[in-house]
C-alpha positions in Angstrom: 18.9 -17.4 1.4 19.8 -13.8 1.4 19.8 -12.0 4.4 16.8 -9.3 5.8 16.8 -6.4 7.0 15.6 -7.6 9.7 17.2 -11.1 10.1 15.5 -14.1 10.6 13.6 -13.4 14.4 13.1 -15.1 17.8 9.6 -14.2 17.4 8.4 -13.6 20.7 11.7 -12.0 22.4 11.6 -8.1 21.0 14.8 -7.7 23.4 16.8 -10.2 21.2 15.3 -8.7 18.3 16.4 -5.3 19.4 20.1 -6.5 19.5 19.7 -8.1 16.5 18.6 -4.5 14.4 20.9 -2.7 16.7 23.8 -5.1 14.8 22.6 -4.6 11.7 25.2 -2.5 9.1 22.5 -0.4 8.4 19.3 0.2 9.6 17.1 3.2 9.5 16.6 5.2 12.4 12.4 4.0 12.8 13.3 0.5 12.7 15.6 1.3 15.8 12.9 2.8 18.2 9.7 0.6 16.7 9.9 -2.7 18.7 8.8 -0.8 21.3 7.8 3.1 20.5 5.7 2.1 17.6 3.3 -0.6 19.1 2.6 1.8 22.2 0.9 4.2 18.7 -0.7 1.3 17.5 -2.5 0.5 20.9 -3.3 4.1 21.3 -5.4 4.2 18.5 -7.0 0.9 19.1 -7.9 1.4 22.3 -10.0 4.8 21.9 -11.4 3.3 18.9 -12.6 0.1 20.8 -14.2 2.5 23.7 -15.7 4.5 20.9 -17.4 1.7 19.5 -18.2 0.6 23.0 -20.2 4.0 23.7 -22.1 4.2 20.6 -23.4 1.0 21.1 -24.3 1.7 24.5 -26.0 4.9 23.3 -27.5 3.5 20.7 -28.9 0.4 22.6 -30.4 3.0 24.8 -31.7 4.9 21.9 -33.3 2.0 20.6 -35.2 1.0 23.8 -37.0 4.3 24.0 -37.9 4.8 20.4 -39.9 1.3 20.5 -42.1 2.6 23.2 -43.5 5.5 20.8 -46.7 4.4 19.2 -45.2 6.1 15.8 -42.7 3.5 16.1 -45.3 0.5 16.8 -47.4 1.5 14.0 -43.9 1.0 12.2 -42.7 -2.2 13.0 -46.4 -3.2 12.3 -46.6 -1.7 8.9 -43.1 -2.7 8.1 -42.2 -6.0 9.6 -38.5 -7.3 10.0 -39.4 -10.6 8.6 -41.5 -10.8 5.4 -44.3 -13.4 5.0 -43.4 -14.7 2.0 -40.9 -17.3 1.8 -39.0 -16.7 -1.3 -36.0 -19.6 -0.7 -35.4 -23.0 0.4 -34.3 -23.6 4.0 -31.0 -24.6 4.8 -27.0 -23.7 3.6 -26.3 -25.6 0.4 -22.7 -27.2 0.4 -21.2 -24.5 -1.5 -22.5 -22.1 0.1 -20.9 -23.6 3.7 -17.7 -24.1 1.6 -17.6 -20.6 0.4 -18.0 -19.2 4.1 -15.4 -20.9 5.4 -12.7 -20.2 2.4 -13.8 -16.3 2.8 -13.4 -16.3 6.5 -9.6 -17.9 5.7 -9.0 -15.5 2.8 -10.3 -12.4 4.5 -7.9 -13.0 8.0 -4.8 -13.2 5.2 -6.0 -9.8 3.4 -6.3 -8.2 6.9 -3.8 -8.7 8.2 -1.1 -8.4 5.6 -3.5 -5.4 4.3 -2.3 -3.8 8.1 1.5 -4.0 7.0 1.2 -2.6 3.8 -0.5 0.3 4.8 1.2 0.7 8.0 4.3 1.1 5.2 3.0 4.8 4.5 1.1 5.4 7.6 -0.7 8.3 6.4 -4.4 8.6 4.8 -4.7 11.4 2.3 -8.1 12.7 0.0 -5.4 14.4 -2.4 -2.6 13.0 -4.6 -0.4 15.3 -3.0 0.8 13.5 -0.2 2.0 16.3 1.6 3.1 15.7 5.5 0.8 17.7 7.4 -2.3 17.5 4.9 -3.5 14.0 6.0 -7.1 12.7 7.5 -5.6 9.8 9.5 -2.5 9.1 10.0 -0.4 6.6 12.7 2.9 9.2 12.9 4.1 12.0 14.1 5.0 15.1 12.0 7.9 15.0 9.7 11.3 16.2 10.9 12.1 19.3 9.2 15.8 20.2 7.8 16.1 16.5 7.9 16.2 14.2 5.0 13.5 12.1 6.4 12.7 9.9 3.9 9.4 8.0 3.2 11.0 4.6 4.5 12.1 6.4 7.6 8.6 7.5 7.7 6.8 3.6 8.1 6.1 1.8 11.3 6.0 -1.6 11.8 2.9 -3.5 12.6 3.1 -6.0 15.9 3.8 -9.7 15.2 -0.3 -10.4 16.2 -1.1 -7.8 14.1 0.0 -8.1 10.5 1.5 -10.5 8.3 4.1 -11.0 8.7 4.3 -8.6 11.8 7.0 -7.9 13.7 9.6 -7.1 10.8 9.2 -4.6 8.6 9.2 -5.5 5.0 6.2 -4.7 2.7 7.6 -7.1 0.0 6.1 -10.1 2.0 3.4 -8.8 2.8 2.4 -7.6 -0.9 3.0 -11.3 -1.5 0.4 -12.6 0.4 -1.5 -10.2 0.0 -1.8 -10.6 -3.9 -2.5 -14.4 -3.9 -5.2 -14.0 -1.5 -6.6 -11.5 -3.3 -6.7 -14.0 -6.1 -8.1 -16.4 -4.2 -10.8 -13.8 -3.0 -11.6 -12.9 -6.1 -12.2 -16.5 -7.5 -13.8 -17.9 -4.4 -16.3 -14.6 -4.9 -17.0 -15.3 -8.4 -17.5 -18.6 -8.1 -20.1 -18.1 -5.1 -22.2 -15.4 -7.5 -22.3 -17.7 -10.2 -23.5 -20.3 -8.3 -26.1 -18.2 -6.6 -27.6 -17.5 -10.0 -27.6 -20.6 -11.7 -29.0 -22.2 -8.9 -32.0 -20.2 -8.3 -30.3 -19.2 -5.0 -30.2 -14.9 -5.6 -33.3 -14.6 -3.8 -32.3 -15.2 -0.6 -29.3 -12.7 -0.9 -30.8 -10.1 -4.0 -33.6 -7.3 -2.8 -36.7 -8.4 -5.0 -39.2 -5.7 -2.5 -38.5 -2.1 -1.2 -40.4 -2.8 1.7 -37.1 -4.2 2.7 -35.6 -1.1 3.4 -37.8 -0.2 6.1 -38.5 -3.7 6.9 -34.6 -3.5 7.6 -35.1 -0.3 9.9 -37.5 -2.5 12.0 -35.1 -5.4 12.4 -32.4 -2.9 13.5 -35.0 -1.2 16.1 -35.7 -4.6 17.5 -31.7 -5.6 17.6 -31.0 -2.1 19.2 -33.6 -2.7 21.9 -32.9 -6.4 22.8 -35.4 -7.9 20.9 -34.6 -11.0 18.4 -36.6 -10.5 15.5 -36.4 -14.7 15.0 -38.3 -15.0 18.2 -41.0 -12.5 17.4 -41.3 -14.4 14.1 -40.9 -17.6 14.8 -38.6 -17.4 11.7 -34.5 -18.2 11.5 -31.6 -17.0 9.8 -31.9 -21.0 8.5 -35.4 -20.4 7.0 -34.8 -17.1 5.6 -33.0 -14.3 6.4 -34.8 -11.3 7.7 -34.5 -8.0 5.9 -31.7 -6.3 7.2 -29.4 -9.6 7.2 -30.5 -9.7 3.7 -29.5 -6.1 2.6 -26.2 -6.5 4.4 -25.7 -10.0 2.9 -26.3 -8.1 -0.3 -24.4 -5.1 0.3 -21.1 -7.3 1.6 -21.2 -10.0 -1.6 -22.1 -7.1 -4.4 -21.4 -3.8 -3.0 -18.6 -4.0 -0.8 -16.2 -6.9 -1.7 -16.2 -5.4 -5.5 -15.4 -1.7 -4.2 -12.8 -3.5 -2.6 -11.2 -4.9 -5.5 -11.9 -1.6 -7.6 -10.5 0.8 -5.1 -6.9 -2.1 -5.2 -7.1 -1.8 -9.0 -7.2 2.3 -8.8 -3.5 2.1 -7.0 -2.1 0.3 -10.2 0.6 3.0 -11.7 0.2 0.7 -14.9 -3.5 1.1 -15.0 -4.1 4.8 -13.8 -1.2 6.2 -16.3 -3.0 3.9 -19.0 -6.7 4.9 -17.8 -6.2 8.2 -16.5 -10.6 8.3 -16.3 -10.6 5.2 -13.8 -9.1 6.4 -11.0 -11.6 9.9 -11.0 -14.3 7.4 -10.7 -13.2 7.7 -6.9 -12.2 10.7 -7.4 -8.2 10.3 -7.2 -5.8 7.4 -6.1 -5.0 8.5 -2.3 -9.1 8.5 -1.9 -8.8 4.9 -3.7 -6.5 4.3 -0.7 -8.5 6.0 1.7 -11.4 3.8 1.1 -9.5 0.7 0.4 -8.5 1.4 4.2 -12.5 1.9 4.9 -14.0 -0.7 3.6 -11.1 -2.8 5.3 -12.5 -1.3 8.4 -16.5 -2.1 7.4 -15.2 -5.8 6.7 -14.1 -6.1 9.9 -16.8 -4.0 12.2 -19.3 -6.4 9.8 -17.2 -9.7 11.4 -17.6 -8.5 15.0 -21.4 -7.7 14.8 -22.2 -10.6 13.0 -20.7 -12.8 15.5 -22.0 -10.9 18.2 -25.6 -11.4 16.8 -24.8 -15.4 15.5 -24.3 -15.8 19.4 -26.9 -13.3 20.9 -29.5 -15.1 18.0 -28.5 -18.4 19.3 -25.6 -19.6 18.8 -25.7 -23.5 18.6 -28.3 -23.4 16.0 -26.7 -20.7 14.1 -23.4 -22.6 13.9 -24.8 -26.3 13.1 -26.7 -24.5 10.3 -23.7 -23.0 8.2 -21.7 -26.1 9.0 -23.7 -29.0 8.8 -26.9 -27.9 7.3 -28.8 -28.7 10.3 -31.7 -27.0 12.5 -30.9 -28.0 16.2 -29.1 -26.8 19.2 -26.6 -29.5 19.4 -22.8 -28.8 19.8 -21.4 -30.6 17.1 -21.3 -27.5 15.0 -19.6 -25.2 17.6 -16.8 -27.6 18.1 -16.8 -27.2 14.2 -16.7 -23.6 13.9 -14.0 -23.6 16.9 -12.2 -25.7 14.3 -12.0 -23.5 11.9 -11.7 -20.5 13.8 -8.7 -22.2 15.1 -7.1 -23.5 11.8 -7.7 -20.3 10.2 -5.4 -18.6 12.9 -2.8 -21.2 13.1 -2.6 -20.8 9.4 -1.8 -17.4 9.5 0.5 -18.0 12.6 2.6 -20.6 10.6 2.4 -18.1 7.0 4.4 -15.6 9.4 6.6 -18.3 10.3 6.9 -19.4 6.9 7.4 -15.6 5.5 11.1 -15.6 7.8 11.9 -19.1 7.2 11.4 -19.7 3.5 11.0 -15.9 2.1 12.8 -16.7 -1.2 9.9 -19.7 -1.6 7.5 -17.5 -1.0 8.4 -15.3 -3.3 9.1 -17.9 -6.6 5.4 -18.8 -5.4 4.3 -15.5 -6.0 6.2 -14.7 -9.4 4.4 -18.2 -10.6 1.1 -17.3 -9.6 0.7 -13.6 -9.3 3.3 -12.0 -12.1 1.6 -13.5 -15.3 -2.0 -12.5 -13.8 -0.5 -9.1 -13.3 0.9 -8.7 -16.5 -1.7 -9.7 -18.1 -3.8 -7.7 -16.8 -2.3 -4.5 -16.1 0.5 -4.7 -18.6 0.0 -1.7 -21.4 1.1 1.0 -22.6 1.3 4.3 -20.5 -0.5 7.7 -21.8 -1.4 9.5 -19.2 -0.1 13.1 -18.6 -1.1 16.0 -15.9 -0.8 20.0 -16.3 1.7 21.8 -14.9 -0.7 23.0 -12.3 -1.0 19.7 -11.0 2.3 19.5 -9.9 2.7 18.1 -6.3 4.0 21.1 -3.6 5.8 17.5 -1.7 6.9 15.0 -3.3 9.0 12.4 -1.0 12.3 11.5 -1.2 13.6 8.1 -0.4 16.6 5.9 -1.1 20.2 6.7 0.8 21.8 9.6 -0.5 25.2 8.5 -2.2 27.9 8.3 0.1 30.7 7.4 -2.3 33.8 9.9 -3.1 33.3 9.7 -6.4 29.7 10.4 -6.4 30.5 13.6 -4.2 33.8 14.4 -6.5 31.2 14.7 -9.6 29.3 16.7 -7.9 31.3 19.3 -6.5 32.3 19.2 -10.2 28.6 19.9 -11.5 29.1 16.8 -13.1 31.6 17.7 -15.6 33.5 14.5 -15.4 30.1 11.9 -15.2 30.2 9.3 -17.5 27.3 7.2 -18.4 28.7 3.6 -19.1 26.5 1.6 -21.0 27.7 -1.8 -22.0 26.9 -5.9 -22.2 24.9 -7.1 -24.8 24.7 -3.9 -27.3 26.7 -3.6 -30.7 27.5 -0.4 -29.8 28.6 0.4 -26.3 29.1 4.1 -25.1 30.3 6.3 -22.5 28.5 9.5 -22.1 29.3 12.4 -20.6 25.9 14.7 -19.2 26.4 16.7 -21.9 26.3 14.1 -24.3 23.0 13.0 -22.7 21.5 15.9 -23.3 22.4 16.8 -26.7 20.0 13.6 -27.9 16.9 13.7 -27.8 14.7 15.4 -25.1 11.2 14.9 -24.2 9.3 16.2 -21.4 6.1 14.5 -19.5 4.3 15.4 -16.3 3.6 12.0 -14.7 2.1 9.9 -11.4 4.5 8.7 -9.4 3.2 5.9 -7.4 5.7 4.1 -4.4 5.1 0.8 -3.2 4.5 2.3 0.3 1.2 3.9 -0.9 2.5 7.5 -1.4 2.0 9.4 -4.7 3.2 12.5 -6.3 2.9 14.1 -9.5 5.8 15.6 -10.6 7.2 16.9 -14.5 10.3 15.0 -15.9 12.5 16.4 -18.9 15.4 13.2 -20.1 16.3 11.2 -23.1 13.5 8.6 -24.2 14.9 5.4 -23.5 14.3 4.0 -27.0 16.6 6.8 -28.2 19.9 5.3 -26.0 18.3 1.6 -27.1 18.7 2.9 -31.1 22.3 4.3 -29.8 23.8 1.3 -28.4 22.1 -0.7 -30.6 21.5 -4.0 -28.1 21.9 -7.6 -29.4 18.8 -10.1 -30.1 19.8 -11.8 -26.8 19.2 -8.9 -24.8 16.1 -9.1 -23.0 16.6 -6.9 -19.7 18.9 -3.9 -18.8 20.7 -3.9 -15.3 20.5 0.0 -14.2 23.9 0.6 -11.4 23.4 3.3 -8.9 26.0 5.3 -7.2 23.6 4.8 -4.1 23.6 2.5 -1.7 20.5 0.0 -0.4 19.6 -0.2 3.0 21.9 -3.0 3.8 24.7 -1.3 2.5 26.1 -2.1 -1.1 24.7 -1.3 -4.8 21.9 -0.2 -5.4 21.0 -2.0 -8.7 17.5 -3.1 -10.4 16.8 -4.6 -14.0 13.8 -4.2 -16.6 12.2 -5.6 -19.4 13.1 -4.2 -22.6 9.1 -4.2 -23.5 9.0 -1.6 -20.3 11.9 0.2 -21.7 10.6 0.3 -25.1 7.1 2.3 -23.8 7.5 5.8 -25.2 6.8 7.1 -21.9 10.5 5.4 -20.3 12.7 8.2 -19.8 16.3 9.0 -18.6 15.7 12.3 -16.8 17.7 14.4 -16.2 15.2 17.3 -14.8 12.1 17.2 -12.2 9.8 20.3 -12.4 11.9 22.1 -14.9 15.0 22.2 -12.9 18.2 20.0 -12.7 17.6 16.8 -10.5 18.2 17.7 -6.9 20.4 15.0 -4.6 17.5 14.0 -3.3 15.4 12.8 -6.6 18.5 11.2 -8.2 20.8 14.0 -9.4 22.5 13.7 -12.1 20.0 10.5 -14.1 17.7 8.9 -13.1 15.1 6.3 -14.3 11.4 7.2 -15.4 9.4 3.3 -16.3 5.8 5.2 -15.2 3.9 1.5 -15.3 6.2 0.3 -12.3 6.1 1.7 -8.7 8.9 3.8 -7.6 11.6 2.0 -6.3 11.6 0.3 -9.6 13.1 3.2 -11.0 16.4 3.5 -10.2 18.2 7.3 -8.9 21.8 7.9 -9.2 22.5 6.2 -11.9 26.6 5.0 -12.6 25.6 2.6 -15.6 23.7 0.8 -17.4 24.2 -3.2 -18.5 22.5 -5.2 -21.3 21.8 -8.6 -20.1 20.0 -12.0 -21.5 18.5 -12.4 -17.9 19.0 -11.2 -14.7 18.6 -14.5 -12.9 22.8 -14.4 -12.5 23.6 -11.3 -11.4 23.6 -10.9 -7.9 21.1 -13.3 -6.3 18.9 -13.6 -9.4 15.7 -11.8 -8.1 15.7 -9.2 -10.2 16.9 -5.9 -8.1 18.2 -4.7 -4.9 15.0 -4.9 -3.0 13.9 -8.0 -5.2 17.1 -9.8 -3.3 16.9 -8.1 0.3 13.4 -7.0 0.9 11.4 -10.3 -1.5 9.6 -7.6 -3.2 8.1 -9.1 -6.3 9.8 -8.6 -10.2 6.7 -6.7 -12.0 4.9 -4.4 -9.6 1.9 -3.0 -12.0 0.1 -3.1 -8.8 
């Protein structure tokens, strides 16, 4: 197994974990200071948030108690009341329904939580692409050092161990793994349950058939508000038929919320936005994707707490035996049930964080079985989409390690006069070219997305050689199905820097060796002299720095046969169209 960044943990002994980071060859400065700095942010937004919560409900109980003594409000609840007459479903929790509740409950307390680590990667929430530091609605850091180079990994925080998944360490390429096959999982178990609703005459008790729900809905909350259960008043439970307003958020949770979900995940897709340039606009832009991918994260889980608190305050026994056992009485059996699977659900995601530190590389073949083919079928196409020169990010972050090697720093202070781009392996005709040589072929110019694994984007302009003209250069062999791209940087562990890609990514006309950003020269920071352009991949797929470049037949023997740098350190995943 190859080794982490952050080795394989005593999970619940931060002190030997400290040691552990503080013996690492490399490690960047956050990771030194967030076993301990990091969590006290996290609790101090938590906390305030939870007291927030706690007032407006206070308030709003309050509110509620003195509106139902208006007689406006009487006549009201009268006119409009919480539970309708009608009966429009059978009684009871068919089997597939229980089943589906349970599996979503399981599924949802993976998404969460490995959800928190991802975004906790980028801790900032922006309403523009331009991720500029400073320009944020939300964000869990402080401001950005300036005359530093801060980069974007410096820049992430660490999510506690009972937090995320897998908390405690910081790698986002686990958690992107679990993540994704949930969200499979999610995705099936929710189509599966609509279906069924439909071809079992069972929409009804979920779909609004009456607008007289709507206000029937503001009744039930009026009675909730002021202490009042509306299945009392009725004589009617949630096992008979829901009243109105569990019925519009039942409905607004299976057809409104969980697909937003989805759609708002699909909008951060480099692959799909530079290929359908139109989808992303339909949220207006992919950082308010983000934004309200983090939102409705948030709705998901304020949704969990008040539904539990009412499944209890409603009565509790009854509730539970119902979406267990299909059963209408108040004995325990189905408590001791749902404590069951409250339980099993958590000691699942305990032992997944256990697994992710044990077994990372099995995790990761898992995911390349399961979620790479969906995600290339999917979201693999050709990329089109350009931006104006006036769209042009003001910020766009830096990340990687700058070079450190004398001959990376000799070429430089030589303006790269003597850099030689080797390109060898598989090809019939290898070469060795100098800048200059590079940029006597072919140039092209595009003004493209850039979109990092951590969440961040940035639009920026690249001018390089297409890389189908080097492929018609060198000419590459049938056997050669991926090129190994050798950077004169280093990864965070120290070594290489090295990743690999498909020659059907290489072939796009929109793959590009640049050597300009914005109509200047490449800076140090962005990857001066060449660097890599593949605009259906995240960022750290395309490589800065570049030495050379090697045709290969596979890259499952070079190195530790994942693929790339952060493939083999970090278990990020091979294709990242998503």
């Amino acid at each position: 197994m190859s080794k982490l960044i952050n080795p394989q943990p005593d999970f619940f002994h931060p002190e030997s974990e400290q040691r552990k980071l503080e013996a690492m060859p490399y490690a960047p400065a956050v990771a030194q200071i967030k076993l301990f700095g990091k969590y006290r942010r996290i609790r101090g937004l938590i906390m305030p948030a939870f007291f927030a919560l706690a007032i407006i409900v206070v308030i709003g109980i309050l509110l509620c108690l003195w509106l139902v003594q208006l007689p406006a409000v009487q006549s009201f609840i009268a006119t409009f009341p919480c539970v309708r007459p009608d009966p429009a479903v059978k009684p009871g929790f068919p089997l597939w329904v229980r089943i589906t509740h349970l599996l979503t409950f399981i599924y949802l307390l993976f998404l969460v939580r490995s959800g928190i680590n991802i975004l906790l990667d980028h801790p900032r929430l922006y309403w523009t692409l331009n991720c500029t530091p400073g320009k944020e609605w939300l964000r869990w850091r402080g401001d950005v050092p300036k005359n530093s180079q801060w980069t974007s990994k410096d820049d992430s925080v660490t999510a506690p161990y009972w937090l995320g998944l897998p908390g405690g360490r910081h790698t986002i390429g686990i958690a992107r793994h679990w993540h994704f096959m949930f969200d499979i999982l999610f995705i099936l178990t929710g189509a599966a349950f609509i279906i069924l609703q439909f071809a079992l005459g069972e929409w009804q008790r979920l779909v609004p058939t009456s607008w007289s729900l709507f206000p029937g809905a503001v009744t039930c909350a009026l009675q909730y508000g002021s202490l009042h259960d509306p299945a009392r008043i009725y004589g009617i439970s949630g096992y008979v038929r829901f009243n109105a307003l569990q019925q519009l958020t039942y409905f607004a949770i299976v057809f409104i919320v969980a697909p937003l979900q989805i759609l708002t995940g699909i909008a951060m897709s480099p692959a799909f936005d530079n290929q359908f340039k139109w989808y992303q606009r339909i949220f207006g832009n992919r950082q308010i994707a983000r934004s309200l991918h983090f939102l409705l994260m948030c709705f998901f889980i304020l949704f969990y707490i008040g539904h539990m608190i009412l499944v209890a305050y409603t009565g509790l026994l009854a509730n539970l035996n119902g979406i267990t056992l299909n059963i209408n009485n108040t004995s325990f059996l189905g408590f001791w049930l749902t404590l069951l699977a409250v339980g099993g659900g958590l000691a699942l995601t305990a032992g997944a964080l256990s697994f992710s530190w044990k077994f990372p590389n099995v995790l990761q073949k898992i995911s390349a079985l399961t979620v790479n083919p969906i995600m290339d079928l999917v979201f693999d196409r050709s990329v089109r989409a350009q931006y104006k020169k006036e769209q042009i990010s003001p910020y766009f972050w830096q990340n990687g390690k700058l070079p450190t090697s004398e001959e990376w720093k000799r070429l430089k202070e030589n303006n790269w006069q003597d850099y030689r781009l080797k390109v060898s392996g598989l090809v019939n005709n290898p070469v060795d070219l100098s800048l200059e040589d590079i940029k006597h072929l072919t140039k092209k110019q595009q003004t493209t997305m850039h979109n990092c694994i951590q969440g961040w984007s940035g639009i920026a302009e690249w001018g390089g050689v297409p890389f189908n003209e080097l492929i018609k250069l060198v000419n590459p062999k049938p056997e050669a199905h991926y090129a190994i791209f050798y950077s004169y940087g280093e990864g965070l562990e120290g070594g290489e820097y090295y990743d690999s890609h498909t020659m059907h990514d290489l072939e796009h006309d929109m793959s590009l060796l640049a050597y300009e950003m914005n109509y200047q020269p490449l800076n140090d920071e962005h990857g001066a002299p060449l660097r890599l352009r593949v605009e259906n991949q995240l960022g750290f797929k395309m490589v800065k720095w570049i030495k050379a470049i090697e045709f290969v037949e596979t890259y499952k023997n070079q190195f530790e046969g994942h693929g790339g740098y952060n493939e083999d350190h970090e278990f990020y995943g091979y294709r990242t169209e998503i």
